[in-house]
Backbone as JSON, one array per atom type, in Angstrom:
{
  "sequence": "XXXXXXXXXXXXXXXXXXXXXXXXXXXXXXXXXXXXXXXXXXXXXXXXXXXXXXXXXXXXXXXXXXXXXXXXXXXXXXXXXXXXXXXXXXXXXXXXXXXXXXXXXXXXXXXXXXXXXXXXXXXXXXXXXXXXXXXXXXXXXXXXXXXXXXXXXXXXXXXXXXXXXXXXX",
  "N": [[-22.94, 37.24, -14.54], [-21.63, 39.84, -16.09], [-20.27, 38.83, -17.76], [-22.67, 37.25, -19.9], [-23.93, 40.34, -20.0], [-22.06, 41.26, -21.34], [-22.02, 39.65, -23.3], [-24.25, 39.78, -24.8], [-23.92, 42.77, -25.91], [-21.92, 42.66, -27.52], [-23.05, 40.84, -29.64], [-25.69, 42.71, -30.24], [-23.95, 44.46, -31.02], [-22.64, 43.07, -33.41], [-25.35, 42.47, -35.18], [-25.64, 45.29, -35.94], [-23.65, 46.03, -36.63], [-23.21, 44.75, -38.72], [-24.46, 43.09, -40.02], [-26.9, 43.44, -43.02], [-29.61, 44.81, -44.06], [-32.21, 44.86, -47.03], [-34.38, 45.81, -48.64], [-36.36, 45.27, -51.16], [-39.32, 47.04, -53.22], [-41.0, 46.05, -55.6], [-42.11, 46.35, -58.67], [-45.44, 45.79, -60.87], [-44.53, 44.88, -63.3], [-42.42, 43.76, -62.56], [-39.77, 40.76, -62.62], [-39.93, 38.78, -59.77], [-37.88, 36.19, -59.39], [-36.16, 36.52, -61.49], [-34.88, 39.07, -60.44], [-34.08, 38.36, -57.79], [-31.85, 35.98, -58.83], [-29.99, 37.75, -59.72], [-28.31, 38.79, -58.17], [-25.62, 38.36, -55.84], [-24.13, 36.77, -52.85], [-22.66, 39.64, -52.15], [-23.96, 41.03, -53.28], [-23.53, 41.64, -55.69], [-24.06, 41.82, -59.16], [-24.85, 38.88, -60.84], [-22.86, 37.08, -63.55], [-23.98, 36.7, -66.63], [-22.72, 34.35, -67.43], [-22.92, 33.49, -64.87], [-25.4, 33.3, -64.06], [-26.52, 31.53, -66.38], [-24.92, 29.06, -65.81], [-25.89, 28.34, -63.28], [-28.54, 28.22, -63.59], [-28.73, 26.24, -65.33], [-27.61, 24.08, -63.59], [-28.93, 23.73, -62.16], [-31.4, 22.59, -63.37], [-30.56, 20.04, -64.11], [-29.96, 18.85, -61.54], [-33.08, 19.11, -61.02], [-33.85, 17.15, -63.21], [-32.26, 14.71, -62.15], [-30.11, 14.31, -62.97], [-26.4, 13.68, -62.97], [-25.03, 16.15, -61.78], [-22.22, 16.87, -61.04], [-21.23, 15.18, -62.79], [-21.81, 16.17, -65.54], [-20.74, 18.74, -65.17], [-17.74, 17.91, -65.2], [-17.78, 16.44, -67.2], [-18.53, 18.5, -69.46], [-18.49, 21.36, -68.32], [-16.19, 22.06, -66.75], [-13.99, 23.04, -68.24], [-14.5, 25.63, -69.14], [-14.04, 27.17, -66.42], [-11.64, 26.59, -65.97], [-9.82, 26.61, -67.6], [-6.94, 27.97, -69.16], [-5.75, 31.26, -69.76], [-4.3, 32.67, -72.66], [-0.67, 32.85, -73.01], [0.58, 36.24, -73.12], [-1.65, 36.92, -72.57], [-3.22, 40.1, -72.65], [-4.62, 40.89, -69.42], [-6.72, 40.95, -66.58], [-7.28, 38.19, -65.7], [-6.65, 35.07, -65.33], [-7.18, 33.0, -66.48], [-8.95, 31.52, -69.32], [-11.71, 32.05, -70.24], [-12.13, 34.13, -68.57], [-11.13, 36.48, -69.18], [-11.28, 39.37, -70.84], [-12.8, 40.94, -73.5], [-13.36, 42.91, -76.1], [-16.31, 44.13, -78.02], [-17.53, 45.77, -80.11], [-18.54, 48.68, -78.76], [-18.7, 48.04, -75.8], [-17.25, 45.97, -73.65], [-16.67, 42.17, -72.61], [-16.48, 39.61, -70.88], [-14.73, 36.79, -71.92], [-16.61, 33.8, -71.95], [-19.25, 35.19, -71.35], [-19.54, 37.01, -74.24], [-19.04, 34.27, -75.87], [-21.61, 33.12, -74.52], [-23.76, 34.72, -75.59], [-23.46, 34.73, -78.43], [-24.37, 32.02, -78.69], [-26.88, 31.98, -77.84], [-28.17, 33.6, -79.25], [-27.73, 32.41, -81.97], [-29.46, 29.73, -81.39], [-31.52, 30.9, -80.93], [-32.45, 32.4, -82.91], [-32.43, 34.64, -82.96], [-32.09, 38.58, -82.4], [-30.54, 39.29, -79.76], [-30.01, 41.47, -77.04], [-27.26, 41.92, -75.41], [-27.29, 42.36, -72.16], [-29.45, 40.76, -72.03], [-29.22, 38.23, -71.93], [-29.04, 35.98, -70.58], [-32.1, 35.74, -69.89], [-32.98, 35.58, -72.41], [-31.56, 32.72, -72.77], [-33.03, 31.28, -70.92], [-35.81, 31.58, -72.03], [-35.19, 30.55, -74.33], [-34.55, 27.66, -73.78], [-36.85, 27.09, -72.3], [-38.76, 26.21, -74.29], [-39.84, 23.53, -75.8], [-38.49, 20.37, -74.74], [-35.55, 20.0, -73.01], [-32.21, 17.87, -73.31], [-30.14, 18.15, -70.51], [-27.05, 17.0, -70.98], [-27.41, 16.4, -73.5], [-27.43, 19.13, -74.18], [-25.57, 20.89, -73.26], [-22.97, 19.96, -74.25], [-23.76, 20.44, -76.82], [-23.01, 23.08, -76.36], [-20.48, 23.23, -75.11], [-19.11, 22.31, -78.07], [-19.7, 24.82, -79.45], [-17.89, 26.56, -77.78], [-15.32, 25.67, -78.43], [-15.58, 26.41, -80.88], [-15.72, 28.72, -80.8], [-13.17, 29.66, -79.56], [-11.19, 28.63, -81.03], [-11.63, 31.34, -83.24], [-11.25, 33.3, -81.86], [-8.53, 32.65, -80.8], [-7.1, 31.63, -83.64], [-5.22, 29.0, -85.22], [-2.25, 29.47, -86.35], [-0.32, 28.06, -87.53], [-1.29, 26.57, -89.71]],
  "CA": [[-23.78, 38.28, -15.1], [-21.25, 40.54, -16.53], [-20.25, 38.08, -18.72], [-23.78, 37.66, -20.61], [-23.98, 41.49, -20.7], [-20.6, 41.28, -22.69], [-21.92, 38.91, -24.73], [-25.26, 40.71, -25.34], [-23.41, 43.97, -26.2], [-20.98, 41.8, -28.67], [-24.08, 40.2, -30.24], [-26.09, 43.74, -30.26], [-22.81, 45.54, -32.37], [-22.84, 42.25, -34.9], [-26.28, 42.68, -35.87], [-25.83, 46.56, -35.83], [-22.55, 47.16, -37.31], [-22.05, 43.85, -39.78], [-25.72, 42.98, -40.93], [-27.14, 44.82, -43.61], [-31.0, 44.07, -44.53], [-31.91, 45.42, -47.73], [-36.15, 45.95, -48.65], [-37.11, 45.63, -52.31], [-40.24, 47.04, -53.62], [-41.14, 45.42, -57.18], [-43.58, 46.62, -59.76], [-46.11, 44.37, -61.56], [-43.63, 44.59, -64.64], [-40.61, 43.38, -62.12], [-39.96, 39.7, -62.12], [-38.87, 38.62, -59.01], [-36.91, 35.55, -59.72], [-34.9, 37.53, -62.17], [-34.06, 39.84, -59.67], [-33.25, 37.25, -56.87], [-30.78, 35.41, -59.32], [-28.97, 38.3, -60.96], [-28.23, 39.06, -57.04], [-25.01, 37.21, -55.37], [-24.19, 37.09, -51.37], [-22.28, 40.83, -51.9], [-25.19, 42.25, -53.6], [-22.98, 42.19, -56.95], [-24.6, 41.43, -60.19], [-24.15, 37.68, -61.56], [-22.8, 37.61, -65.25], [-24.41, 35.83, -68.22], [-22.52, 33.15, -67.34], [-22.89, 32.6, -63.72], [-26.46, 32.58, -64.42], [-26.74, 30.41, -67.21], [-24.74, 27.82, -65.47], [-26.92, 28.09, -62.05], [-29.51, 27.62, -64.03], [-28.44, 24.69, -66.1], [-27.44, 22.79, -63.25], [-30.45, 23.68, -61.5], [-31.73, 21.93, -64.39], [-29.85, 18.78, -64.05], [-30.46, 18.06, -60.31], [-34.34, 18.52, -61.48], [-34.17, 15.93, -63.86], [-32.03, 13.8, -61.52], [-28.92, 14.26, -63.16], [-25.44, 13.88, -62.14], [-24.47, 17.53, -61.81], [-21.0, 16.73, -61.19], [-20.62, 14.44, -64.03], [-22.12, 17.09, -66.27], [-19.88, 19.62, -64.86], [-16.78, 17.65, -64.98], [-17.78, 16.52, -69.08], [-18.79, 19.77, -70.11], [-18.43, 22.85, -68.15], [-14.92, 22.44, -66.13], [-13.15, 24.17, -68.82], [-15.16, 27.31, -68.87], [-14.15, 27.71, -65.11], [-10.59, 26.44, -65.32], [-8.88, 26.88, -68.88], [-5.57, 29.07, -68.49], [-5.8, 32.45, -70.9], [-2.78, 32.16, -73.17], [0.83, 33.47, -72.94], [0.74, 36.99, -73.4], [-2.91, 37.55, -72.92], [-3.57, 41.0, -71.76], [-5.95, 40.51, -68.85], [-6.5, 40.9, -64.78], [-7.61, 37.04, -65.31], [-5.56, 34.19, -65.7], [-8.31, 32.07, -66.95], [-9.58, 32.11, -71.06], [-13.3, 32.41, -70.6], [-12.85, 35.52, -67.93], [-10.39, 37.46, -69.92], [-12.26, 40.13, -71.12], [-12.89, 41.21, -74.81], [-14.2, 44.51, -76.37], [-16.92, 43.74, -78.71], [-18.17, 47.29, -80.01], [-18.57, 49.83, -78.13], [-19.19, 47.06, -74.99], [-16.42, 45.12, -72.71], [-17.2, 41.2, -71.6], [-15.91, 38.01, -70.63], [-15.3, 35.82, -73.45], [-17.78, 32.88, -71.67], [-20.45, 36.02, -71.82], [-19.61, 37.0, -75.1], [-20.0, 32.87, -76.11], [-23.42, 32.76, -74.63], [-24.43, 35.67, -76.13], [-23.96, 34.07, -79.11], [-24.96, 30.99, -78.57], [-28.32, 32.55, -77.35], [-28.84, 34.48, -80.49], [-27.7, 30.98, -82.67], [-30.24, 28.96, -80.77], [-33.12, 31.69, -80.63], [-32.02, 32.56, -84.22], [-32.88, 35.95, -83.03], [-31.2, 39.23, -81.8], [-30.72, 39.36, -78.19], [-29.28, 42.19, -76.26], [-26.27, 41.36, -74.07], [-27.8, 42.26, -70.98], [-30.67, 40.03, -71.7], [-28.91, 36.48, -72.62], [-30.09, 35.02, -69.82], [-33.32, 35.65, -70.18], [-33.16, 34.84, -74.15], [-31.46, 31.33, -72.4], [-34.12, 30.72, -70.24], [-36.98, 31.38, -72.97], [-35.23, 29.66, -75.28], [-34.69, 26.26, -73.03], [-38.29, 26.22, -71.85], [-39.3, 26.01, -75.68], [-39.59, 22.12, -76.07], [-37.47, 19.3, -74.03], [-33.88, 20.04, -73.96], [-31.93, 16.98, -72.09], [-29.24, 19.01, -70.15], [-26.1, 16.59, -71.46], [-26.78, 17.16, -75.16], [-27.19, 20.62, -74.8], [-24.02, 21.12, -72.92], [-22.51, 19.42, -75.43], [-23.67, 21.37, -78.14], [-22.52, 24.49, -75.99], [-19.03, 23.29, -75.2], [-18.87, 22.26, -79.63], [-19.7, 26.3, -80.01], [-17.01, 26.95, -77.29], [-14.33, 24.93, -79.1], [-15.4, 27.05, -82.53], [-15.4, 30.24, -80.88], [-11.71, 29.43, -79.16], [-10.18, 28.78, -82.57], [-11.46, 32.12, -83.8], [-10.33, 33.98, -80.99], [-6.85, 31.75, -80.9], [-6.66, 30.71, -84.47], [-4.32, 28.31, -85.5], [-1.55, 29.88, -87.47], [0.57, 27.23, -87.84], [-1.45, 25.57, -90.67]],
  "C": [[-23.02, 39.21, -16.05], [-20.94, 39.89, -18.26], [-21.59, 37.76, -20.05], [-24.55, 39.05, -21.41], [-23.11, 41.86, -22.14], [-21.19, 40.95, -23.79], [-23.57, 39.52, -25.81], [-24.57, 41.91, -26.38], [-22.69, 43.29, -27.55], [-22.79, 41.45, -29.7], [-25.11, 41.51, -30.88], [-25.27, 44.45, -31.17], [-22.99, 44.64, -33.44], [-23.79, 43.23, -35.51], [-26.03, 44.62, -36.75], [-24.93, 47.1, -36.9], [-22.48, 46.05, -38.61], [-23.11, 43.26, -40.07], [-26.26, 43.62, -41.53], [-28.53, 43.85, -44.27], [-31.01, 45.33, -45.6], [-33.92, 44.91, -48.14], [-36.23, 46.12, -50.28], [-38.51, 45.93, -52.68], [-40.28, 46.84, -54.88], [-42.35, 45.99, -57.12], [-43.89, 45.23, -60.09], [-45.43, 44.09, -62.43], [-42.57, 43.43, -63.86], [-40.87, 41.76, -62.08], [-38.76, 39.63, -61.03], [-37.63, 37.99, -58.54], [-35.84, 36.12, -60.69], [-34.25, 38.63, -61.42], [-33.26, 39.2, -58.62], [-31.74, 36.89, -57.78], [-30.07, 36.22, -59.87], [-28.41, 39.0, -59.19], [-26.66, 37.85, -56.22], [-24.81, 37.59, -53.69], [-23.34, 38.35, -50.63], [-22.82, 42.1, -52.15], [-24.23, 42.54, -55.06], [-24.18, 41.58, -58.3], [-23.93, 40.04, -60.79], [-23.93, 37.83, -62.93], [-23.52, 36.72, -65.79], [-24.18, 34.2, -67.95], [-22.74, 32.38, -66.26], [-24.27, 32.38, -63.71], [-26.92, 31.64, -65.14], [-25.96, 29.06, -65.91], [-25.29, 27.42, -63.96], [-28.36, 27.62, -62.51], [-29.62, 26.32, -64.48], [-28.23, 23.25, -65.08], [-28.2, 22.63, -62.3], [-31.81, 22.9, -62.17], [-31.98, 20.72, -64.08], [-30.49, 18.17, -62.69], [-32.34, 17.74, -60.49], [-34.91, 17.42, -62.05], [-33.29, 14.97, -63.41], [-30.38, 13.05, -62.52], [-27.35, 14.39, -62.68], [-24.92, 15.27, -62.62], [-23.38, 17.69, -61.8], [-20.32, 15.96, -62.25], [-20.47, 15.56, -65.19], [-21.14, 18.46, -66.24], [-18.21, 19.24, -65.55], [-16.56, 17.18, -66.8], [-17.83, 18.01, -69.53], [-18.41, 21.34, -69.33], [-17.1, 23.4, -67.46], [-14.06, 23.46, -67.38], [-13.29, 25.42, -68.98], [-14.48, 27.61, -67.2], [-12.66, 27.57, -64.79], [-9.53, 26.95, -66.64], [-7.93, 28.09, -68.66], [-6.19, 29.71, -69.91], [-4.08, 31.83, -71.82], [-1.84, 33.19, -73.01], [0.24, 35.06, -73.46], [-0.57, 37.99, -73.6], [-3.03, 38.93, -72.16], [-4.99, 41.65, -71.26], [-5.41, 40.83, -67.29], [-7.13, 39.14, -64.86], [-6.87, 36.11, -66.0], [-6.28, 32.86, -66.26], [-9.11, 32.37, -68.23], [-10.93, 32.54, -70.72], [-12.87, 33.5, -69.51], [-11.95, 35.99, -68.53], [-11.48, 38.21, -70.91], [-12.01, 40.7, -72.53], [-13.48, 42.46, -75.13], [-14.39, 43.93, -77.84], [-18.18, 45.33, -79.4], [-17.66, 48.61, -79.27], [-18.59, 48.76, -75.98], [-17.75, 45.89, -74.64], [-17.28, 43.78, -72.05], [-16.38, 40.11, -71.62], [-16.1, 37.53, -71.83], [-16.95, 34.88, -72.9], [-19.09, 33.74, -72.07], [-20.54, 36.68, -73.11], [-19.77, 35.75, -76.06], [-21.5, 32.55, -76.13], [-24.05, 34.06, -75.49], [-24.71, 35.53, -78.16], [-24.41, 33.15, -79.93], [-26.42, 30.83, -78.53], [-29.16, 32.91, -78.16], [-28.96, 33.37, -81.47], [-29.11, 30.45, -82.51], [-31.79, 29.52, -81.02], [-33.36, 32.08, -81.96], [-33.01, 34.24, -83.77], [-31.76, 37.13, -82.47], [-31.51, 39.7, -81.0], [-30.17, 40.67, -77.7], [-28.7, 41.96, -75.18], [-26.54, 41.25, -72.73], [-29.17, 41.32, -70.82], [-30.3, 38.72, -72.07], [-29.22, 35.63, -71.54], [-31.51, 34.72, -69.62], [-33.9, 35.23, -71.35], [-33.11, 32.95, -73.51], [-32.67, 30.72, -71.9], [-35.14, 30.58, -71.25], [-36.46, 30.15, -74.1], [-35.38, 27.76, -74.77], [-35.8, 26.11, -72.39], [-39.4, 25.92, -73.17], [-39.17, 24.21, -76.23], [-38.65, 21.51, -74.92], [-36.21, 19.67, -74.62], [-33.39, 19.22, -72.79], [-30.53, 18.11, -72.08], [-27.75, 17.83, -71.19], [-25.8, 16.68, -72.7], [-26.76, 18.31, -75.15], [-25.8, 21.42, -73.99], [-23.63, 20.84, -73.9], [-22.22, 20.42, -76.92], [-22.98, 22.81, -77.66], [-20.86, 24.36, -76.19], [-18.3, 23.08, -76.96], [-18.37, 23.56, -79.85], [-18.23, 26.69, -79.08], [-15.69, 26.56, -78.2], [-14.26, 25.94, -80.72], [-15.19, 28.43, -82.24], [-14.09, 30.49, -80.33], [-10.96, 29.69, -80.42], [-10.71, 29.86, -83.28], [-11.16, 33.36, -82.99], [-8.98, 33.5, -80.7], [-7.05, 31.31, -82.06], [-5.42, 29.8, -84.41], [-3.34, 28.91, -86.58], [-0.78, 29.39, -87.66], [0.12, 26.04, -89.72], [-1.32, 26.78, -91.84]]
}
């Protein structure tokens, strides 16, 4: 018996001290999938990029694509690419090394989509809304996920060499 109390009491502090429920009320304006996904499992805000690519490969498994192929052609370098020698950064990785673009601080990858987003939509987006530009723009006609990676990682490759030119030629 004592034993079960214990474990009650233990079980009773979890919930109490180390679960945290959290109640949204949404307006008719609010969408709620946009709020879900810009949401991660600390309650931080996802960036530009971690949405776009949850989306994209939320995509892929839809249309019965290999998600890991797709990943492993196109998007591993966004997630693994080293920053270069002498970059000054808290990230040791090119696409999260952070850039100042204005008045406005972001990840290169989120400064990429942003404008990639604007390219694509041939319009002007506001940074905090490139995922939502992404999304409108990719439900505008058939886009097969492998070419349009493709075309993303191309733009990555052009916006690298003007953030690292080549000064050797």
């Amino acid at each position: 018996r004592p034993f079960i109390k214990e474990r009650i009491a233990l079980l009773l502090s979890t919930l109490t001290d180390y679960i945290q429920l959290i109640e949204l009320r949404l307006g008719n304006e609010d969408d709620a999938q946009v709020i879900f996904e810009s949401l991660n499992d600390r309650g931080e805000r996802l960036t530009p990029a971690d949405l776009v690519r949850n989306f994209v490969f939320l995509e892929a498994t839809r249309v019965n694509a290999s998600a890991e192929k797709l990943y492993e052609a196109h998007w591993r370098d966004f997630d693994e690419a080293q920053a270069e020698k002498g970059a000054v950064s808290k990230s040791k990785l090119f696409w999260k090394v952070e850039e100042r673009q204005g008045r406005l601080t972001n990840t290169r990858l989120d400064t990429l989509l942003y404008h990639y987003v604007s390219m694509r939509t041939m319009d002007d987006i506001k940074l905090d809304h490139v995922f939502e530009g992404f999304k409108q723009w990719w439900s505008i006609g058939k886009k097969d996920v492998d070419v349009e990676l493709a075309r993303l990682k191309r733009a990555a490759a052009l916006f690298r060499s003007l953030v690292l030119p080549d000064r050797s030629t």
